[in-house]
N, C-alpha and C positions, 0 to 999 in steps of 0.2 A: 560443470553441470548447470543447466540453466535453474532458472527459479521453480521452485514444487510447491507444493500442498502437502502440510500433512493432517488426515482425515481423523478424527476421534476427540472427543469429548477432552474439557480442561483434567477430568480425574482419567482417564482410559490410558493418558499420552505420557512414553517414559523419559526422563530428562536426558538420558541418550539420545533419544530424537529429535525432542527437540532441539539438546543441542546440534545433532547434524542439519536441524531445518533451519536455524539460525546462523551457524556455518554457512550454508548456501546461499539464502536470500540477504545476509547483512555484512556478512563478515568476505561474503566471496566479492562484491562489489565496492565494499570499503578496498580490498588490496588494488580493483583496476583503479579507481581514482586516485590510490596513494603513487601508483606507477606510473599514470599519465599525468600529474599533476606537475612534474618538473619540467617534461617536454613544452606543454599547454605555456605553464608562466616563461621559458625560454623564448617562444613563440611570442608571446603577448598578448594573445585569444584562443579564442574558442569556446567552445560549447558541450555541457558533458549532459547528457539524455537518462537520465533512471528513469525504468522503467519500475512502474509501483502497479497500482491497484486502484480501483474504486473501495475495495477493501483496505486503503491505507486511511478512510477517514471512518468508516462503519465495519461493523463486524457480525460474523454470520455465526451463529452456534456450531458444532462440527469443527470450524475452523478458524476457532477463536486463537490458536498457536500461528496459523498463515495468517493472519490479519495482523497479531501484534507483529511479526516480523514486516511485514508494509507499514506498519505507526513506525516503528523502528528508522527503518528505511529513509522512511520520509523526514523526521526531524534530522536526520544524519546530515539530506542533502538541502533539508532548510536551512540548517547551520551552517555547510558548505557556498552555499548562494553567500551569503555575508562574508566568509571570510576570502573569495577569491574573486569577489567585484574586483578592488581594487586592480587585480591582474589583468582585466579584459578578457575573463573567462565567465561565461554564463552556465545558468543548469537552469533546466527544463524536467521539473516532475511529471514521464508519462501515465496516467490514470486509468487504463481501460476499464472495462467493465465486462460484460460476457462477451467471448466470441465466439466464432464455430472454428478450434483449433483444438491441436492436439492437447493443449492443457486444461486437465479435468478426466485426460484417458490414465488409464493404469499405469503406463509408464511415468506420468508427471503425480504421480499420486504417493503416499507411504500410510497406509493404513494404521494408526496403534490399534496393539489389540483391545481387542471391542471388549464390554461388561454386556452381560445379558440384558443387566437392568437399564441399558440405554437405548437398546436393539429396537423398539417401536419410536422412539422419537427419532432414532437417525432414519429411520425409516420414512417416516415421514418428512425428515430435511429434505433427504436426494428427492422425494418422491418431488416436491415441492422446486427443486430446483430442476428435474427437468422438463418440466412447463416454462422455463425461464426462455423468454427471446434472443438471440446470441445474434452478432452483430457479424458483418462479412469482416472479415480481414484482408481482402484485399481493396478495401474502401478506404482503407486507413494509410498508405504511402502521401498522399497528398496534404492531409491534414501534417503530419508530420515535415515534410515537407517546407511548410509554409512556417510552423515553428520555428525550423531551423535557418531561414530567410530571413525569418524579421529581426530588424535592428533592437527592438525591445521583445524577446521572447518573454511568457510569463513564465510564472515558477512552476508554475502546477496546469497540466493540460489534460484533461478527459477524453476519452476516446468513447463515443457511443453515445447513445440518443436516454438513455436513462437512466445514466451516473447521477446530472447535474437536479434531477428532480428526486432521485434518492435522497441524495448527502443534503440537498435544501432543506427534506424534511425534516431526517434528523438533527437537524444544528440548530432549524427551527424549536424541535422539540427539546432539544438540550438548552438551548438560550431561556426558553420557558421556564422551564425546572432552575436554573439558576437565578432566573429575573424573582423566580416565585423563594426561593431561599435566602434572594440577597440581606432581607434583614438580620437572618441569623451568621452569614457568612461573616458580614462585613462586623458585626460582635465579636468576633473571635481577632479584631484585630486588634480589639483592647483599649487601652490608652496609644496614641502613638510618642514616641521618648523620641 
């Protein structure tokens, strides 16, 4: 099964689902890379493509369970990248952001069941996401493309024109918030022994 959403609030959502949403998005692609990972080092190259999320660096209310599973995701194959340099095998974190695909229809979706008391703010999420601009999917072969050609692919690749000014802002604004904490942070390390 390819990757899903699943739609409902952090209290709405039953850990059955989420463990099946976690099954699918972390646990179903950790088995191909543990399968492909002996042919790839026998070979001595190659390249392994996860595809993630724009939602692997920020996270949307609704689907704060599909975003941790893209955090998930992505330190999996950040930690991956280091340990199979060595072998002449690269990984490429794909990033998208909206498209105009079937993911976001009913079938890529799994509703928890809803609380009433959340019923006007999700209401107003989807309301708010579909004014959201979605990007062509057939734009995106080339880009991909050109990834998988170069001799230094990066780790992590965005797909779409308004990933890289989202996540700017927020890491902007998180760097903030930490630069403005660091005195108390860097307190809690104590004496260092």
């Amino acid at each position: 099964m390819p990757s899903y959403s699943l739609v409902g609030t952090i209290e709405e959502a039953s850990t059955y689902d989420i463990r099946a949403l976690y099954e699918t998005n972390v646990l179903g692609p950790v088995a191909v890379i543990q399968a492909a990972l002996p042919l790839l080092r026998k070979q001595g190259f190659g390249h392994i493509l996860g595809t993630s999320s724009n939602l692997g660096h920020v996270t949307l209310p609704v689907i704060g369970y599909y975003s941790s599973s893209k955090w998930a995701f992505e330190a999996i194959h950040e930690s991956l990248a280091e340990e199979i340099k060595a072998f002449g095998i690269k990984v490429t974190i794909i990033e998208p952001g909206a498209y105009a695909t079937e993911f976001g229809s009913k079938d890529s979706l799994k509703f928890a069941q809803g609380m009433e008391i959340y019923t006007e703010f999700k209401a107003t999420f989807f309301e708010s996401l579909s004014t959201m601009e979605r990007g062509d999917p057939n734009a995106t072969p080339d880009a991909l493309f050109k990834v998988v050609d170069a001799e230094n692919p990066p780790l992590r690749l965005f797909l779409g024109s308004q990933c890289l000014p989202l996540v700017r802002d927020i890491y902007n604004e998180r760097l903030a918030v930490w630069e403005e904490w660091e005195e108390v942070s860097s307190s809690a390390q104590g004496s260092s022994k």
